[in-house]
N, C-alpha and C positions, 0 to 999 in steps of 0.2 A: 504493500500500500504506500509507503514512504518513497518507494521507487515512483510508481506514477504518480504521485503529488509534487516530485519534482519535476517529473516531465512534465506537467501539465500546466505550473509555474512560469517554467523557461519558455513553452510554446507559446503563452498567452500572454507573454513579455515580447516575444518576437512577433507577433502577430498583432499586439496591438501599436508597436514600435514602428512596423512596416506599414501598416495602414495608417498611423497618423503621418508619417512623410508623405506617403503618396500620397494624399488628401491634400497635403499640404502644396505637394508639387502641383495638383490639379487648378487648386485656387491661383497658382501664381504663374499659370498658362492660360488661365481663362483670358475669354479677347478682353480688350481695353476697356474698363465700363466708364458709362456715363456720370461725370462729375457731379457732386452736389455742390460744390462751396460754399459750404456752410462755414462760415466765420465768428469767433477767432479761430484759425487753425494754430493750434498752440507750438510750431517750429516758428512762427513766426515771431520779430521781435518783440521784445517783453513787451516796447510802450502799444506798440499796436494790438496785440491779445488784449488788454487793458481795454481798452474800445472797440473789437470785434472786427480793426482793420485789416486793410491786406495790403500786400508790396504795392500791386495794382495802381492803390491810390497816388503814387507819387507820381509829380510829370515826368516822360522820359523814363518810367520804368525798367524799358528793356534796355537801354544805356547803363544801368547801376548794376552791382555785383548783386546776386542772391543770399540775403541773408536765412541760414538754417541753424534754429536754438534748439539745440539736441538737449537741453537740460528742462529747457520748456514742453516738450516732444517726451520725455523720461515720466516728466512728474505729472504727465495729464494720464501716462497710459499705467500709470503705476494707481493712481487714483483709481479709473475707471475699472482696472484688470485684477486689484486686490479688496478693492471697498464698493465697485459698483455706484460708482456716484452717480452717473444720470438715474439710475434706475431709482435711487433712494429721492432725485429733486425732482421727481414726472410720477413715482407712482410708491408712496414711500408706503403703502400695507401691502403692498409686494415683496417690497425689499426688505422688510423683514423677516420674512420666509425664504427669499431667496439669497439672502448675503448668508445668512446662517453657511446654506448648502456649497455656496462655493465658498465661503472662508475652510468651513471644515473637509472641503475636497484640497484644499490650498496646504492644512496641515496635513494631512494623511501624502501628502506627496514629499513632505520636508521629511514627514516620520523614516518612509520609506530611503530616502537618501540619507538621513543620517544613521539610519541602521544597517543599509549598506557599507557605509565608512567605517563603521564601527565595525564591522564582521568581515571585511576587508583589511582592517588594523590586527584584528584580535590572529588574524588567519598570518600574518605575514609581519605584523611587530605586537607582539603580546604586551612587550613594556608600555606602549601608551596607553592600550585599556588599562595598565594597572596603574597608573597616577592619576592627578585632579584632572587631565583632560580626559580621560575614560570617563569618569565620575560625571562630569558636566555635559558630555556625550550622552550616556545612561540616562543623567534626567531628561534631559532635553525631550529627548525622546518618545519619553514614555509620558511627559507631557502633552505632547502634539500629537502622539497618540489618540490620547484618552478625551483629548478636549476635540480631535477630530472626527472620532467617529460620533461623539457627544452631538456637533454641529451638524453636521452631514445628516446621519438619522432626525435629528428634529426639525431640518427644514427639507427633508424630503418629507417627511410626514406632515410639515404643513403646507407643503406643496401641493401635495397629494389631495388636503383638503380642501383646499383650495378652489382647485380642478373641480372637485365633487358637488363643492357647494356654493361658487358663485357662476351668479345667470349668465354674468357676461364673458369673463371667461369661457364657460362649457362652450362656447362658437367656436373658439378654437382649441379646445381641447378631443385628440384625439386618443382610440387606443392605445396608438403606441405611447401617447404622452402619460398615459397613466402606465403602463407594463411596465416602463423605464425604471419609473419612482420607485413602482412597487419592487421591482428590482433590484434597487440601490438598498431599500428596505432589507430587505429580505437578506440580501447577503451579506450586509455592513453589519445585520442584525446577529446573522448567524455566527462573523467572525467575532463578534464583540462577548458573545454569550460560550461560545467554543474559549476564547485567552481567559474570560474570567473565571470559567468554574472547571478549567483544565484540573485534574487531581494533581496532589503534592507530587514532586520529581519529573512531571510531563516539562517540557524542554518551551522557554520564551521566546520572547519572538529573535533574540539573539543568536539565542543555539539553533534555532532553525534555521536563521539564511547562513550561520557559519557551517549545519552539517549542508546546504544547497551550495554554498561555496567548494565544498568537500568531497560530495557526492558520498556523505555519510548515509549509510540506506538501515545503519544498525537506530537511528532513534526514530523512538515511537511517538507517535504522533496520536492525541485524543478523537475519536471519531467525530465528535462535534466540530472541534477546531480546525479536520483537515475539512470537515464541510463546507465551513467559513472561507477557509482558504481556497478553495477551490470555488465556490461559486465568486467569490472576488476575484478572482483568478480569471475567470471567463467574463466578467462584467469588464475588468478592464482592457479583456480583448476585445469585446462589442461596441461598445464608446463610440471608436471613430467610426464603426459603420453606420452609425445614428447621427440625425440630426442631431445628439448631444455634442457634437464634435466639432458646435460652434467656438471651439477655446481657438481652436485653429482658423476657423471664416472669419473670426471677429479680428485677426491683427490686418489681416487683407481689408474686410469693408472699412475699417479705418486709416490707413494707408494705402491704398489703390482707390479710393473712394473716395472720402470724406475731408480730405486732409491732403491730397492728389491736387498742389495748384503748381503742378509746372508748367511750364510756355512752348504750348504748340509754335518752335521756331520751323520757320522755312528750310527743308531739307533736314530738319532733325526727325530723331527714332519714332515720335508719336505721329507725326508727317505724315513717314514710312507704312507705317501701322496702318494707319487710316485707311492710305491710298489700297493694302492691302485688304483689308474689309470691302471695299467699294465693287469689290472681283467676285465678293461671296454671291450666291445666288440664294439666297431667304424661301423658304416655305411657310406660310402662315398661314391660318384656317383662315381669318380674317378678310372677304372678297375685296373690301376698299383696298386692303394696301396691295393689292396683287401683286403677290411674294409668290409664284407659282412654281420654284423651283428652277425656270428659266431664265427670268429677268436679272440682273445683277442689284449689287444696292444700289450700284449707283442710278441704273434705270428709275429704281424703285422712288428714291430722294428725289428725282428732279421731274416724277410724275405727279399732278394735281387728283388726286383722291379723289375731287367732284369731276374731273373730266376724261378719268382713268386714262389707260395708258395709250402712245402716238400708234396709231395702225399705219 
């Protein structure tokens, strides 16, 4: 049993590793999308963010060098990506079921790399687990631990509620959106009740990724626990095949989107782009825009919808 719980571990670390890059590849080959600019874009300089301006405004824009505040660009995405601030200033009896869930997916992913380090250290220099930074390692851990699956289960479960019981929501809630939850439940549930009521001498979660480091197959593993671990094991490989695997759309729609003001110059990459799309030939159910497959965009663009296309 201890044997395929590490196989199934290592498979569903590489399978959910491999599908968040290609995901990731997929989004950053998608064509060129349409800009919002929406202002301030926070790379822009301090005073302008301050009043929602842009380079734009200045005369002679494209004469001046482009100014880019990567510390301004840092602290809007660190905001958004660790605390969810729009969501708490637009829709804040959301956000407190949903900050929960992604805060405590935020610790269970630290828990997971510092118990990595730690059973990477313990496996190949034993002296530093055994001083103050072992020690401080240890807690950390079993803090971010405990307060993660803590979070995690509480606001799936009031996600979940959520879903169940408001009007407006249920419009767009669908099956998969509750299987998901119930999901995250279920298996965060199963791991959390498999470590606590493990019997005295069953192996922590240390000895465990040190005998997976190991390929130690002599310790035994409580059957609750390898439950735990294992349906979290598969949950973490399914993620990116689900629309949960907005962690990865969301740096793209903010960056290729939202925050995307560079300058279509003459003979530059976005030009190129363009003139490329212009070749594509569009299919669309839609009769006005006759996209029939044959036309190109370009036809398509310089056609008047009320007087369809030149015969």
């Amino acid at each position: 049993m201890t044997t395929l719980l590490y196989s199934m571990l290592c498979l569903s670390a590489v399978v959910g590793l491999v599908a968040t890059v290609v995901r990731a590849i997929g989004y950053a080959r998608a064509p060129l999308h349409l800009r919002w600019e929406l202002y301030p874009v926070p790379h822009e300089a301090p005073d302008r963010v301050a009043h929602g301006g842009s380079y734009f405004e200045q005369s002679n824009w494209w004469n001046r060098p482009a100014h880019f505040n990567l510390r301004g660009e840092l602290t809007a995405m660190v905001a958004e990506m660790l605390f969810l601030k729009a969501l708490r200033e637009f829709n804040l009896r959301l956000w407190w079921r949903s900050f929960p869930f992604h805060f405590g997916l935020y610790l269970l992913i630290a828990t997971a790399v510092l118990v990595l380090a730690a059973a990477v250290a313990t496996v190949f220099t034993p002296a530093v687990m055994a001083g103050a930074l072992g020690t401080v390692i240890h807690l950390l851990y079993r803090l971010t631990g405990v307060a993660g699956l803590v979070l995690t289960l509480a606001g799936a479960a009031g996600l979940l509620h959520r879903r169940l019981t408001d009007n407006d929501l249920k419009t767009y809630t669908t099956p998969g959106d509750l299987f998901n939850l119930g999901l995250f439940i279920v298996a965060l549930g199963l791991l959390a009740a498999g470590y606590a009521f493990r019997p005295v001498g069953a192996p922590d979660v240390l000895s465990l990724v040190v005998g997976l480091l190991t390929w130690n197959t002599a310790i035994q593993v409580p059957g609750l626990l390898t439950a735990g671990l294992l349906m979290s094991a598969l949950l973490a490989a399914y993620i990116p095949f689900t629309h949960m695997s907005h962690f990865v759309g969301k740096y793209f729609t903010y960056h290729a989107v939202r925050w995307d003001d560079r300058v279509n110059r003459r003979g530059g990459s976005i030009e190129r782009t363009l003139a490329e799309y212009l070749t594509f030939r569009p299919t669309w159910a839609a009769p006005h825009v006759t996209a029939d497959g044959v036309r190109t965009w370009a036809d398509v663009v310089t056609t008047n919808p009320a007087k369809g296309p030149k015969r």
